[in-house]
C-alpha positions in Angstrom: -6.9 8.4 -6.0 -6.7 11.6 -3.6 -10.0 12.8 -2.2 -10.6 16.4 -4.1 -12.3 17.5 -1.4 -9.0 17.2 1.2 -7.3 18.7 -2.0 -9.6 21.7 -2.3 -9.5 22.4 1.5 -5.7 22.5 1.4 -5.7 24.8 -1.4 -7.9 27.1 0.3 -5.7 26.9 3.5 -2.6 27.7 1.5 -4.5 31.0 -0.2 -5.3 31.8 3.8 -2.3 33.1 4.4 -1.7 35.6 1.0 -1.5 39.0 2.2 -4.1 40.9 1.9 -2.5 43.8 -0.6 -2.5 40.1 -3.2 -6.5 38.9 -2.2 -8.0 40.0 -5.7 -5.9 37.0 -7.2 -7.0 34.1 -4.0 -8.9 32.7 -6.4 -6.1 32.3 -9.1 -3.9 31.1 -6.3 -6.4 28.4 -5.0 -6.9 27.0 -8.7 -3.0 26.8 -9.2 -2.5 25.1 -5.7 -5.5 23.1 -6.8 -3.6 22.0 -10.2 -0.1 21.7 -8.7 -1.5 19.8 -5.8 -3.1 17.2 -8.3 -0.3 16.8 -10.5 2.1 16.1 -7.8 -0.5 13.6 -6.1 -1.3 11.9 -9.8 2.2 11.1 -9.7 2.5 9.5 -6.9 1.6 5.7 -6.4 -1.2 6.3 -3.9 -4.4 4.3 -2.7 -7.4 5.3 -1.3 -7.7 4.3 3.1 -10.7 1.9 1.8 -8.6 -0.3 -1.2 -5.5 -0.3 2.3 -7.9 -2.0 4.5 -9.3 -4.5 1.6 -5.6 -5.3 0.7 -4.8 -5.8 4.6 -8.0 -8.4 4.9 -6.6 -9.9 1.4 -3.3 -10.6 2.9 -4.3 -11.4 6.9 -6.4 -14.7 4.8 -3.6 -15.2 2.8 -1.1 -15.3 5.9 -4.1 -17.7 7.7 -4.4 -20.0 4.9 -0.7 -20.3 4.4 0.1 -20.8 7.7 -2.8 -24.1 7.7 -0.4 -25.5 4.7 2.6 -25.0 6.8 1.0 -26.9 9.4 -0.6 -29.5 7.1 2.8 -29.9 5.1 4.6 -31.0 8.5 2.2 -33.6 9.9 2.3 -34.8 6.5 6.3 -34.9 6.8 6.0 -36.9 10.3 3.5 -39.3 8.9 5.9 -40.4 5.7 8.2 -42.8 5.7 11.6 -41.9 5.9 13.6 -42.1 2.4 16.4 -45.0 2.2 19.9 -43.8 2.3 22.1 -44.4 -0.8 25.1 -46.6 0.2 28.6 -44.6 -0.2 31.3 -46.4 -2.3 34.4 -47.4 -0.6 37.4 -46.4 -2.4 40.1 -49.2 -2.8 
């Protein structure tokens, strides 16, 4: 999921700029960006940087290996015999 820390450091950035006449509450403001933050992240459909790279390895060996098929599939094509045509019926 979302890294807490990069969640907590945007909190704390957000409570930065609270006037100064509203800094007894900073802390209650950094715990409810904190929450909201989360919530909003927990909803959507995100992935860490690391599982991104393991899925982009996953799918560059999937591409190689599919692309050795492809290859195999049409030297296979050129090396079988071609199938016999059916006759067409005449029409009298």
């Amino acid at each position: 999921m979302f890294d807490s820390q990069k969640l907590d450091d945007l909190a704390k950035r957000l409570s930065g700029i609270i006037p100064e006449s509203l800094r007894e509450q900073k802390q209650e403001f950094e715990r409810k960006v904190y929450e909201v933050l989360q919530s909003g992240f927990s909803k959507l459909d995100l992935v860490t940087r690391e599982e991104f790279d393991a899925q982009v390895k996953v799918l560059a060996k999937t591409r190689e290996k599919l692309d050795k098929l492809e290859k195999h599939f049409a030297e296979l094509e050129k090396t079988k015999p071609p199938k016999p045509r059916a006759k067409a019926k005449k029409e009298d």
